[in-house]
C-alpha positions in Angstrom: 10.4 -2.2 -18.7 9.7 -5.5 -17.6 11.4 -6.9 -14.3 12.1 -3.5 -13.0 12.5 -1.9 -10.0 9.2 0.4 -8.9 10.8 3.2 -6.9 7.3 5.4 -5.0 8.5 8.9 -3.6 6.2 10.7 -1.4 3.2 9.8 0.7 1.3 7.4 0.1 -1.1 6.8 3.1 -1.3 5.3 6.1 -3.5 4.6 8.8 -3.0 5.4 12.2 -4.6 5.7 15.9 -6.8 3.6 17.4 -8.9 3.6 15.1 -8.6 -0.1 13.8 -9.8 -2.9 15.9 -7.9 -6.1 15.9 -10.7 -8.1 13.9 -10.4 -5.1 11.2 -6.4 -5.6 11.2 -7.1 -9.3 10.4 -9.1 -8.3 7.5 -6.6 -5.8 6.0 -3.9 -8.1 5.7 -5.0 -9.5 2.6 -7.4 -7.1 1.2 -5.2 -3.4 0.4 -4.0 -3.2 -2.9 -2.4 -0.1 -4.7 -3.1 0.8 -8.3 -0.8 1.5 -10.5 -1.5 3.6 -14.2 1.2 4.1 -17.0 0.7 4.9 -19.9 4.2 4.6 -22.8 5.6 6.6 -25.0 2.9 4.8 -28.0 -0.3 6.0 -25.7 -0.3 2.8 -24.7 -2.5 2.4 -20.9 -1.4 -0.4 -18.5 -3.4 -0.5 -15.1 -2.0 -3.0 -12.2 -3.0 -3.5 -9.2 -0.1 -4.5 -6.5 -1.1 -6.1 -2.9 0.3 -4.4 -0.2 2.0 -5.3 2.7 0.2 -4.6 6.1 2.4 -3.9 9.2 1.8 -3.1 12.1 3.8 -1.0 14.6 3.4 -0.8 18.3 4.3 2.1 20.2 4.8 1.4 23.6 2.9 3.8 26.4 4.8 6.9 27.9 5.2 6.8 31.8 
């Protein structure tokens, strides 16, 4: 179906921690992409690849 809506249920990753260092975050923002298979009712394979957004959330330190 063409022009559809792609609904994604479950986990699909993340990353978290402190793990990632500013430069890194930079780097990310236009670089993660998430494949997508299908293959039709014919057998018929289709591979995309969609970019991702990157966001970034801040928790703020307990007192």
């Amino acid at each position: 179906m063409t022009g559809g809506t792609i609904n994604i249920s479950g986990e699909v990753g993340k990353i978290s921690g402190d793990i990632i260092k500013k430069a890194e975050i930079d780097e990310l923002k236009n670089n993660l992409f998430f494949e997508l298979k299908t293959t039709n009712l014919n057998g018929e394979e289709n591979e995309y690849q969609l970019q991702m957004t990157l966001t970034e959330v801040i928790k703020a330190a307990d007192n």
